[in-house]
C-alpha positions as a Markdown table, in Angstrom:
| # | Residue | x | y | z |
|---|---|---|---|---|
| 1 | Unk | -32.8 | -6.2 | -16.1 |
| 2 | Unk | -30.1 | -3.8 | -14.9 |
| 3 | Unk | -30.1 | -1.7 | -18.5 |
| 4 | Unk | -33.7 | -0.6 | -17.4 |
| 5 | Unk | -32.8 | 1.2 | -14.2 |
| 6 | Unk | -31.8 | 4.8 | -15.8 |
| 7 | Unk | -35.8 | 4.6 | -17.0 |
| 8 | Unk | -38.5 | 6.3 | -15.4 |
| 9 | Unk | -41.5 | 5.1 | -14.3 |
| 10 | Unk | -44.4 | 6.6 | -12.7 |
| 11 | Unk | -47.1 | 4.8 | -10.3 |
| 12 | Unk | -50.5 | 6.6 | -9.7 |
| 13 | Unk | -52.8 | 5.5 | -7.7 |
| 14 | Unk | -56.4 | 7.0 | -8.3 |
| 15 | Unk | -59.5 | 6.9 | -5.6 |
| 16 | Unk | -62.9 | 5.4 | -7.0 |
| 17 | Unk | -64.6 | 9.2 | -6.1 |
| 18 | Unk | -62.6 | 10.1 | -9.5 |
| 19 | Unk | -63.7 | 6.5 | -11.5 |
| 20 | Unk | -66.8 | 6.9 | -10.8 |
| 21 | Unk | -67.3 | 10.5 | -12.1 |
| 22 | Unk | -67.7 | 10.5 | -15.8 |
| 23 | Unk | -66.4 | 13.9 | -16.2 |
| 24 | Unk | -63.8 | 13.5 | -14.1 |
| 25 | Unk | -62.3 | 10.2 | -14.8 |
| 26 | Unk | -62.3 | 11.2 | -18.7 |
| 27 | Unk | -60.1 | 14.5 | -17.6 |
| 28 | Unk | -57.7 | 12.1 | -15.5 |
| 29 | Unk | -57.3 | 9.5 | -18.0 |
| 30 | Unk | -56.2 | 11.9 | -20.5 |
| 31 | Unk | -53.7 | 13.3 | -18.2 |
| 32 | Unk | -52.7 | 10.0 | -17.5 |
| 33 | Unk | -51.9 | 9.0 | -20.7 |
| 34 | Unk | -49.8 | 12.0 | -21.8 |
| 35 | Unk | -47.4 | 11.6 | -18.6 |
| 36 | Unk | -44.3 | 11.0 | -20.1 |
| 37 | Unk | -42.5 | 7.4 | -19.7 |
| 38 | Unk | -43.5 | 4.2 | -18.5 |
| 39 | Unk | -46.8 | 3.8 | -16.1 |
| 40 | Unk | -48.5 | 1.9 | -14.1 |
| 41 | Unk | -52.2 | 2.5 | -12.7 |
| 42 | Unk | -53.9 | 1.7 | -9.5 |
| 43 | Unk | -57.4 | 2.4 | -8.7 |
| 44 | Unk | -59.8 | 2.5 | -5.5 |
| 45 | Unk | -63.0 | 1.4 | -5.8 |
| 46 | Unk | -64.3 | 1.7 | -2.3 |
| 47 | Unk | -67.2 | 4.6 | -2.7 |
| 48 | Unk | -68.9 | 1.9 | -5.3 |
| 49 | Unk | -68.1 | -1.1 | -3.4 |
| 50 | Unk | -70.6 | 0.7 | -0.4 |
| 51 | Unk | -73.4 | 1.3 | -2.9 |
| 52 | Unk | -73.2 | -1.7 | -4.0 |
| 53 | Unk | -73.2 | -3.5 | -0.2 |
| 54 | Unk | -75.9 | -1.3 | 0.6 |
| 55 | Unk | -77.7 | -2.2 | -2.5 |
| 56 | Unk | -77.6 | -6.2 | -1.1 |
| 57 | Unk | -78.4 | -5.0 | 2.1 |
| 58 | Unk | -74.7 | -5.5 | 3.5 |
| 59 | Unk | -73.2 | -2.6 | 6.0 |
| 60 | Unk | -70.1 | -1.6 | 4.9 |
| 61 | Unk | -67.9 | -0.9 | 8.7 |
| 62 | Unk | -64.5 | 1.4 | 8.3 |
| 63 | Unk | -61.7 | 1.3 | 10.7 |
| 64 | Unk | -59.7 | 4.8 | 10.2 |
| 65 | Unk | -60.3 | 4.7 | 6.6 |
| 66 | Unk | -59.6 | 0.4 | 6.3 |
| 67 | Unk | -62.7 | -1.9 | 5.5 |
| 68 | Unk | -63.6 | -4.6 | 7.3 |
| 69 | Unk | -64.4 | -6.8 | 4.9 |
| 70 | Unk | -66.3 | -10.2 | 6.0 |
| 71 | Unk | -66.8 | -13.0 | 3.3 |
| 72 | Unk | -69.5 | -11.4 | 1.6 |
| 73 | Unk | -67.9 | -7.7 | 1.5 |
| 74 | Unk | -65.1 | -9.9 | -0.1 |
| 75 | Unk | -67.2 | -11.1 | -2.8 |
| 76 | Unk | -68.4 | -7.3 | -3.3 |
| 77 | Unk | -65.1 | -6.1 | -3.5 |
| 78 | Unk | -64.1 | -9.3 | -6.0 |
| 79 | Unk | -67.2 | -8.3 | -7.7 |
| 80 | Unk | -66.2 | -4.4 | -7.8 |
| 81 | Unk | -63.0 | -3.5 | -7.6 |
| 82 | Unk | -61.5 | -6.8 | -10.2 |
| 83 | Unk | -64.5 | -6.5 | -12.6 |
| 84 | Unk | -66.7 | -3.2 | -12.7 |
| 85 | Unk | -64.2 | -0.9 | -11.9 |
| 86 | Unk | -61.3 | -2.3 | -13.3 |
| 87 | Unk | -62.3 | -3.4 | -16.9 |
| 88 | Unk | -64.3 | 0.1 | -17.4 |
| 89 | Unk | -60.8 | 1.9 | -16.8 |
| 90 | Unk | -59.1 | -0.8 | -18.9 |
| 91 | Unk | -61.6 | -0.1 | -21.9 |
| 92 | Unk | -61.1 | 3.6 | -21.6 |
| 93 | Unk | -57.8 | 3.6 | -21.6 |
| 94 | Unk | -57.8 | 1.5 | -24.5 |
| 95 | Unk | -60.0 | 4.5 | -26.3 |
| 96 | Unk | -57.2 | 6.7 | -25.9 |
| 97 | Unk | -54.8 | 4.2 | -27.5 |
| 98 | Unk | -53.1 | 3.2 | -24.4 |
| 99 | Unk | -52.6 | -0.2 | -24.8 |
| 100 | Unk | -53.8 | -1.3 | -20.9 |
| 101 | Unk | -54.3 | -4.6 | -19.1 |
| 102 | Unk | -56.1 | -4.9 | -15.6 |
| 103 | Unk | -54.7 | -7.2 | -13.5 |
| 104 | Unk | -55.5 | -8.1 | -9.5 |
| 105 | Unk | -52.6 | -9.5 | -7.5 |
| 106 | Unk | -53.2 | -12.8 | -8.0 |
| 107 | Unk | -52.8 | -12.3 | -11.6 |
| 108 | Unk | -49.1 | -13.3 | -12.8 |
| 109 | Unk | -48.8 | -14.0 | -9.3 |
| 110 | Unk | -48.1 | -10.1 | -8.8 |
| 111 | Unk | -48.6 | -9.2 | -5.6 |
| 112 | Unk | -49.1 | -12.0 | -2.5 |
| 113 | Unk | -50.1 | -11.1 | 0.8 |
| 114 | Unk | -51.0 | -13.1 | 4.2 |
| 115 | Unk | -54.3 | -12.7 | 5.8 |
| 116 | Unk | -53.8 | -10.0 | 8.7 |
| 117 | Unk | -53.8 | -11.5 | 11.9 |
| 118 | Unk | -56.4 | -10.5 | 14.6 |
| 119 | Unk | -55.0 | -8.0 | 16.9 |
| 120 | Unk | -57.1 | -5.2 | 18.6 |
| 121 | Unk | -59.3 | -5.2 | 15.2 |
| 122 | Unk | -60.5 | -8.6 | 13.3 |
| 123 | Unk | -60.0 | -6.7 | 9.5 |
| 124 | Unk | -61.2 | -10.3 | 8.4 |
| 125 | Unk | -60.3 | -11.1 | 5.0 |
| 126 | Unk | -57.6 | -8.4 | 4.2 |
| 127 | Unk | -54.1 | -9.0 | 3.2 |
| 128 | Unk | -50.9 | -7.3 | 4.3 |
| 129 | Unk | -48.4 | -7.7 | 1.1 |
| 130 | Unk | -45.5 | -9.8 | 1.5 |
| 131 | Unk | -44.3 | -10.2 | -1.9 |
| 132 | Unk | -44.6 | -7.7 | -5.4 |
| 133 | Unk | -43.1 | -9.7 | -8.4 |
| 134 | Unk | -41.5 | -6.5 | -10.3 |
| 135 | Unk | -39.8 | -8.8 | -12.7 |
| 136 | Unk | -43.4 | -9.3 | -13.7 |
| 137 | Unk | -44.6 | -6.1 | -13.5 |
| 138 | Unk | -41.1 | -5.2 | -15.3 |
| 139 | Unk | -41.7 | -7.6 | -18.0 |
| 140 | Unk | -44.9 | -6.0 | -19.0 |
| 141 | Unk | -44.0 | -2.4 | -19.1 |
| 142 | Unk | -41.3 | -3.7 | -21.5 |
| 143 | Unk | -43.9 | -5.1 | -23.8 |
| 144 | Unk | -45.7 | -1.7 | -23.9 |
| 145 | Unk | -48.5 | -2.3 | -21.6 |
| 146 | Unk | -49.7 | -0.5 | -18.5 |
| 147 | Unk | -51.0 | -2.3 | -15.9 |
| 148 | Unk | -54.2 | -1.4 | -14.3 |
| 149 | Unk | -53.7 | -2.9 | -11.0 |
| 150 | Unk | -57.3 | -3.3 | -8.6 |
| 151 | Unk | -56.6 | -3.6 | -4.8 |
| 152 | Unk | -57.0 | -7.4 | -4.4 |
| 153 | Unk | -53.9 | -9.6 | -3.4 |
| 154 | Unk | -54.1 | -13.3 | -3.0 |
| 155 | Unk | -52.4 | -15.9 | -0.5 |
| 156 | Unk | -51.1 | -18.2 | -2.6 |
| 157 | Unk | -53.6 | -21.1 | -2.1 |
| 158 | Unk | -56.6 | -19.7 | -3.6 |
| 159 | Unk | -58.1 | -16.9 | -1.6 |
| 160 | Unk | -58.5 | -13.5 | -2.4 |
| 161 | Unk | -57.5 | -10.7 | -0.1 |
| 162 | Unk | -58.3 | -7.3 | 0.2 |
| 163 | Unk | -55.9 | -4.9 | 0.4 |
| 164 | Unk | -55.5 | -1.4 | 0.7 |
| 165 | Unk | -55.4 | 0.6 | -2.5 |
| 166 | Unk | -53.0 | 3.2 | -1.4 |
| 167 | Unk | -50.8 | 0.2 | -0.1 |
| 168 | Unk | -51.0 | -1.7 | -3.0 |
| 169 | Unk | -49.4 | 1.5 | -4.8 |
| 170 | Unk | -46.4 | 1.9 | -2.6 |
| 171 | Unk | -45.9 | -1.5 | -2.5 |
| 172 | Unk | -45.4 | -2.1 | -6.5 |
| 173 | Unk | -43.2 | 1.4 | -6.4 |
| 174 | Unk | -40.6 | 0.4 | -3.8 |
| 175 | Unk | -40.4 | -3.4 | -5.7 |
| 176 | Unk | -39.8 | -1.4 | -8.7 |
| 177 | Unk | -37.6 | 1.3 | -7.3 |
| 178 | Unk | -34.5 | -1.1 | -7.9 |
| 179 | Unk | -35.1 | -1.1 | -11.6 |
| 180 | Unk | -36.5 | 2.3 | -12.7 |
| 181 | Unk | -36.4 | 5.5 | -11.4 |
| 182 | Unk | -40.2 | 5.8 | -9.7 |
| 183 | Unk | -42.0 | 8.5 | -9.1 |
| 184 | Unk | -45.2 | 8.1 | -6.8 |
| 185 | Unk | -48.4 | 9.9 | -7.0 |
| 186 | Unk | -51.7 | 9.6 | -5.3 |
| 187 | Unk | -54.6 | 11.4 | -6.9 |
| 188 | Unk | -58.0 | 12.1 | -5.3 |
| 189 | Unk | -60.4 | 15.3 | -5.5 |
| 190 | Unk | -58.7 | 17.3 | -3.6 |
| 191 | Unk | -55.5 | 19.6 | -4.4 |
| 192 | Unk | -53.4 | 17.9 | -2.2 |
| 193 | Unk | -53.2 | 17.4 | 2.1 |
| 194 | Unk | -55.3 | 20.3 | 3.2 |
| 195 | Unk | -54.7 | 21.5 | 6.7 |
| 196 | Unk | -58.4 | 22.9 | 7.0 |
| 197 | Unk | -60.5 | 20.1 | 5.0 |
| 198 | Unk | -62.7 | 22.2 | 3.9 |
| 199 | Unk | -61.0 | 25.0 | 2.8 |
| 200 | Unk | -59.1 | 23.7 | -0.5 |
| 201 | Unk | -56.5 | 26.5 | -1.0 |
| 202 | Unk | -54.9 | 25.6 | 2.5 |
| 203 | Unk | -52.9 | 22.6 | 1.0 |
| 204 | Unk | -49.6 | 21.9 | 2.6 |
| 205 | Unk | -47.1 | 22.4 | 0.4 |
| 206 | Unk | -44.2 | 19.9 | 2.2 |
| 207 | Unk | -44.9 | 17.4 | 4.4 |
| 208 | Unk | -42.9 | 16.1 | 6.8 |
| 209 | Unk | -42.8 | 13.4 | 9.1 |
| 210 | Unk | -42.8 | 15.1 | 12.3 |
| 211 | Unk | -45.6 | 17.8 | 11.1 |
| 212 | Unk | -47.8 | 14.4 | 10.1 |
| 213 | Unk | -47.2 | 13.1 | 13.4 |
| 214 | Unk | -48.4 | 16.6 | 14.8 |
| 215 | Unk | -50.7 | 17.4 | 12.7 |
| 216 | Unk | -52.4 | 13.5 | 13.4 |
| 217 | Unk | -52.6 | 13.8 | 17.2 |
| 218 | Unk | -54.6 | 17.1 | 16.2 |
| 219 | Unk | -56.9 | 15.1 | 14.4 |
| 220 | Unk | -56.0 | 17.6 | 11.4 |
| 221 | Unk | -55.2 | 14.4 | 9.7 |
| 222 | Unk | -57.6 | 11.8 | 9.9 |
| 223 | Unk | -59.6 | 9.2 | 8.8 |
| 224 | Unk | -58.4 | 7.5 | 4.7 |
| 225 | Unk | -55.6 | 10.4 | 4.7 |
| 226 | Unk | -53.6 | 8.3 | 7.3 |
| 227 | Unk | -53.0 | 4.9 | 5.7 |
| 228 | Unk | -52.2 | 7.0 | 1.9 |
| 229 | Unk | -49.3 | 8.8 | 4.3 |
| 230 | Unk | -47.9 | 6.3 | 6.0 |
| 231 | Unk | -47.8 | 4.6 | 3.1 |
| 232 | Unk | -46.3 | 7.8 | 1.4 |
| 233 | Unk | -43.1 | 7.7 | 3.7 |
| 234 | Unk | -43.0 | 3.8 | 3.5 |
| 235 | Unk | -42.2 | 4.5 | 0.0 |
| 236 | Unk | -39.8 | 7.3 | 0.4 |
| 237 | Unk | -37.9 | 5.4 | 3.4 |
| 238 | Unk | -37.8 | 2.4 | 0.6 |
| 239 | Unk | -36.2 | 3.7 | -2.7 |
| 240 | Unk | -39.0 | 5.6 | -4.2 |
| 241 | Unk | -37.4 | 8.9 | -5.7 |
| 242 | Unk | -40.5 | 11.1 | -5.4 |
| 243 | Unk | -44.0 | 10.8 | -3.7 |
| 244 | Unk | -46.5 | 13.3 | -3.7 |
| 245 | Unk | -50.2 | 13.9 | -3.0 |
| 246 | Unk | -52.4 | 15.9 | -5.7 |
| 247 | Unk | -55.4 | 17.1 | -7.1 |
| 248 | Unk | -56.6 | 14.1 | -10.4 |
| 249 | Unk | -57.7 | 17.3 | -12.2 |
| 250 | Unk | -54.3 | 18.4 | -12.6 |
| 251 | Unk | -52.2 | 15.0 | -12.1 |
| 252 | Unk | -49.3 | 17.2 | -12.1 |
| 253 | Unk | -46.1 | 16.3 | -9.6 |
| 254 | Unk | -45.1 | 20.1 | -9.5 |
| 255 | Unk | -48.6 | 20.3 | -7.2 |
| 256 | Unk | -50.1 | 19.2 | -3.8 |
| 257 | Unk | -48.3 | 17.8 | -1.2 |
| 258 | Unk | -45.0 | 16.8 | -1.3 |
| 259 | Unk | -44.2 | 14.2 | 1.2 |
| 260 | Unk | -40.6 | 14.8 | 2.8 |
């Protein structure tokens, strides 16, 4: 597959704040469809996966911005993130003539992971990724489709996993890196990293990771903005050519936070 390493391709991963925003997710998926090139989508899910816990009477517990997730906040997340979420972006991206397919990780086989052992924190059922088949993913894009990729992995003999959906991103960009060009973007509501969280014109333009490490230990960074940035350098340090941090209303790598 070495002819296809000059293209471009661009991973964006989008939170489930945006998907589950009618307004919103209708402005982002036509942005996402005129980016130019090859693409590949993977969505969150996590705001809907709670509702839906609560609804069943399940209490959803978050370790810096990580789910625990027990066997029946697997099934939710099965339930959620695979079906509900995944197949209502699939069908609207189909609208827009976007010829999509949703996939989970044990689809194809396209991303395996092995269930994280218990260290300080018992995660339960969630995966760390050890494998991404981009000859897959590769073989797709070739064939005109987009994958819509939900944040399950599996093991390999039968069990789901759930992973991280800003992981799962940076994963399937570095396997790809050796074959396209691959631009990385993670889209949520707000305009980029923002170094007063409330205030949403103090986005940091650069980011580097000394000032992450700083700005972490003063708690300026916290929370589900830690595991999408140290995911955001695992990419750079990996072969991913750019990674940045934006705003889903604009989609637009020129804004938010560029990671350094």
């Amino acid at each position: 597959m070495s002819g296809i390493q000059t293209q471009k391709l661009t991973v964006v991963k989008v939170g489930g704040a945006i998907l589950e925003d009618a307004e919103s997710l209708s402005g982002f998926l036509d942005r996402f469809v005129a980016l130019p090139g090859l693409k590949i989508l993977v969505h969150g899910g996590g705001r809907a996966a709670t509702r839906m816990a609560a609804k069943l009477g399940i209490e959803s517990k978050m370790v810096e911005g990580r789910r625990i997730t027990d066997a029946e906040t697997l099934e939710i997340v099965t339930m959620v993130y695979g079906g509900l979420v995944n197949k209502n972006t699939v069908a609207a991206l189909q609208a827009r003539d976007c010829n999509a397919a949703g996939f989970t990780g044990a689809d194809l086989n396209l991303v395996k992971a092995s269930k994280r052992p218990v260290a300080d924190i018992d995660y339960g059922f969630v995966g760390d990724i050890t494998a991404v088949q981009s000859g897959a993913f590769a073989n797709l894009l070739q064939l005109g489709i987009t994958p819509v990729v939900a944040p399950l992995t599996h093991d390999g003999k039968g069990q789901f996993l759930n992973t991280n959906a800003d992981t799962m991103a940076s994963a399937i960009a570095i396997a790809l890196s050796s074959l396209y060009e691959v631009t990385l973007i993670f889209c949520f509501e707000k305009p980029g990293v923002l170094l007063i969280p409330d205030d949403d014109t103090s986005v940091i333009p650069q980011l580097s990771a000394g000032l992450y490490q700083s700005y972490k230990e003063q708690k300026i960074i916290h929370s589900g903005m830690i595991p999408k940035l140290d995911n955001s350098f695992a990419a750079l340090r990996q072969g991913v050519k750019l990674v940045v941090i934006t705003s889903a209303a604009t989609l637009n790598p020129e804004t938010g936070t560029r990671i350094l």
